[in-house]
C-alpha positions as CSV (number, residue, x, y, z in Angstrom):
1,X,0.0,0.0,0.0
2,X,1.2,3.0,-0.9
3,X,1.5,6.3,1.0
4,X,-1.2,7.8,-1.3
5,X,-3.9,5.6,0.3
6,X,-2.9,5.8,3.9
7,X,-3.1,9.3,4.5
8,X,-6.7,10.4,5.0
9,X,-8.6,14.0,6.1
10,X,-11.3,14.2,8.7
11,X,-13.3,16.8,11.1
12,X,-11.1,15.9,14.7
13,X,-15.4,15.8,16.1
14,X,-16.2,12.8,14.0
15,X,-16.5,9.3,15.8
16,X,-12.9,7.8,15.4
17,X,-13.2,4.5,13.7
18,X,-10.9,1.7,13.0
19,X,-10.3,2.4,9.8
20,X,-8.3,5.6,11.0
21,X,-5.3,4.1,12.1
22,X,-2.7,6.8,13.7
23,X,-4.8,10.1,14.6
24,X,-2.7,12.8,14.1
25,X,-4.3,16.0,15.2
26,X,-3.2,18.7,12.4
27,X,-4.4,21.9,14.5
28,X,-2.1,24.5,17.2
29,X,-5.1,24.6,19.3
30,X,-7.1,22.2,20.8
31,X,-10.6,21.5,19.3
32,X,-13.1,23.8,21.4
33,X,-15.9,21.1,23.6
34,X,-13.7,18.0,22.8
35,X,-12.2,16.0,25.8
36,X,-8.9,14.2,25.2
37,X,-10.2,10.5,25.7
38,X,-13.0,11.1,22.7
39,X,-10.7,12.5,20.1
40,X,-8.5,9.6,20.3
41,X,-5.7,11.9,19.4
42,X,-2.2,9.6,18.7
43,X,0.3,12.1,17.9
44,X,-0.4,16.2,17.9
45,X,3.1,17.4,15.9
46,X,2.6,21.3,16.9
47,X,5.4,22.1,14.4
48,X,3.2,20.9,11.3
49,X,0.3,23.6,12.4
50,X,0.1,27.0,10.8
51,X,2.1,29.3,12.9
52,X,0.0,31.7,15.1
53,X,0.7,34.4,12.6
54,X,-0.4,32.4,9.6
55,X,-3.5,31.3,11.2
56,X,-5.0,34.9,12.3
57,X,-4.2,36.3,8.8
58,X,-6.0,34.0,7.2
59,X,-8.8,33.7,9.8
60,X,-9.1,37.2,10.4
61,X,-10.1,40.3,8.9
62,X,-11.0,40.9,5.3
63,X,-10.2,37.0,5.7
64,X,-7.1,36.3,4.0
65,X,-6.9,34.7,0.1
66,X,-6.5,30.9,0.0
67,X,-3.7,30.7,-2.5
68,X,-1.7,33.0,-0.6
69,X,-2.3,31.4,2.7
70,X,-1.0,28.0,0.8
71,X,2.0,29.5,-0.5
72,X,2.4,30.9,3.1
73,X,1.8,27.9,4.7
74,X,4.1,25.7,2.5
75,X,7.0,27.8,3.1
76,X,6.6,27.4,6.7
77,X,6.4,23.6,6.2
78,X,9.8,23.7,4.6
79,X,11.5,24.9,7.8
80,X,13.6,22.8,9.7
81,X,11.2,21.9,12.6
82,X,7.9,21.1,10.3
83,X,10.3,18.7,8.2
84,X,11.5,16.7,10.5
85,X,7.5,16.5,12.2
86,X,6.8,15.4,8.2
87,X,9.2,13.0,7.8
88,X,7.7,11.4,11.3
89,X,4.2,11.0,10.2
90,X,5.6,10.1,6.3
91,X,6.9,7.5,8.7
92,X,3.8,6.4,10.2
93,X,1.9,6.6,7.0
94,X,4.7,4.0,5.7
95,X,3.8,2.0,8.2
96,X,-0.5,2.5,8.1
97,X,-3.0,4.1,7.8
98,X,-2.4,8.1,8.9
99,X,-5.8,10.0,9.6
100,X,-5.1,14.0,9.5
101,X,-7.6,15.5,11.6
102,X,-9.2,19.5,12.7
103,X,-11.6,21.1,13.6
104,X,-12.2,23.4,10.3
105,X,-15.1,23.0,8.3
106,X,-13.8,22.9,4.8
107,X,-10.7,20.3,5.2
108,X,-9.8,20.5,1.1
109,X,-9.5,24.1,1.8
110,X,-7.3,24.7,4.9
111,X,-4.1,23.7,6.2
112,X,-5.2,19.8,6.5
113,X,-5.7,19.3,2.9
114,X,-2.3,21.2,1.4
115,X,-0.8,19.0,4.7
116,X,-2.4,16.0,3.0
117,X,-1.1,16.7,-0.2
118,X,2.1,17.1,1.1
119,X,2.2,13.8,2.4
120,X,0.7,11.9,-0.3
């Protein structure tokens, strides 16, 4: 199996289900009403997230552009700290199924999905 079908993208307030193998929480903050034991949470790499920065631009505002928060985003995933927390769930997603989860609405368009493409 390759990496391409073990990476999947779901809302962190879905029911976890087998199928998710490793939950890897993809968000700085923790998802608002959600206790610990339901998320099922596996591995919460801080130094994938959007940085603080990032986040409020794009979230606040006049509500930054997507394709700008992408580029944005991207570069701060080639820093030293973000690729190293890559290569670690590249690892896991080697290994099994790696589910991406957060709390935004629209996964395809927020840091989770460019994270997932990243990884697949």
């Amino acid at each position: 199996m390759t990496a391409a079908r073990t990476v999947r993208l779901r809302r962190v307030y879905e029911t976890p289900e087998d199928e998710d193998g490793t939950r890897v929480l993809v968000d700085r903050l923790w998802p608002r009403g959600l206790s610990k034991a339901d998320a099922r949470i596996d591995v919460w790499p801080k130094d994938l997230t959007p940085s603080t920065e990032l986040r409020r631009w794009f979230h606040g505002p006049g509500q930054g552009e997507f394709e700008e928060f992408r580029s944005r985003y991207e570069a701060e995933l080639d820093g030293d700290a973000a690729r190293a927390a890559l290569a670690e769930v590249r690892g896991l997603a080697a290994k099994g199924t790696v589910t991406l989860l957060s709390a935004v609405k629209d996964l395809e368009r927020s840091h989770a999905g460019v994270l997932a493409e990243r990884l697949r």
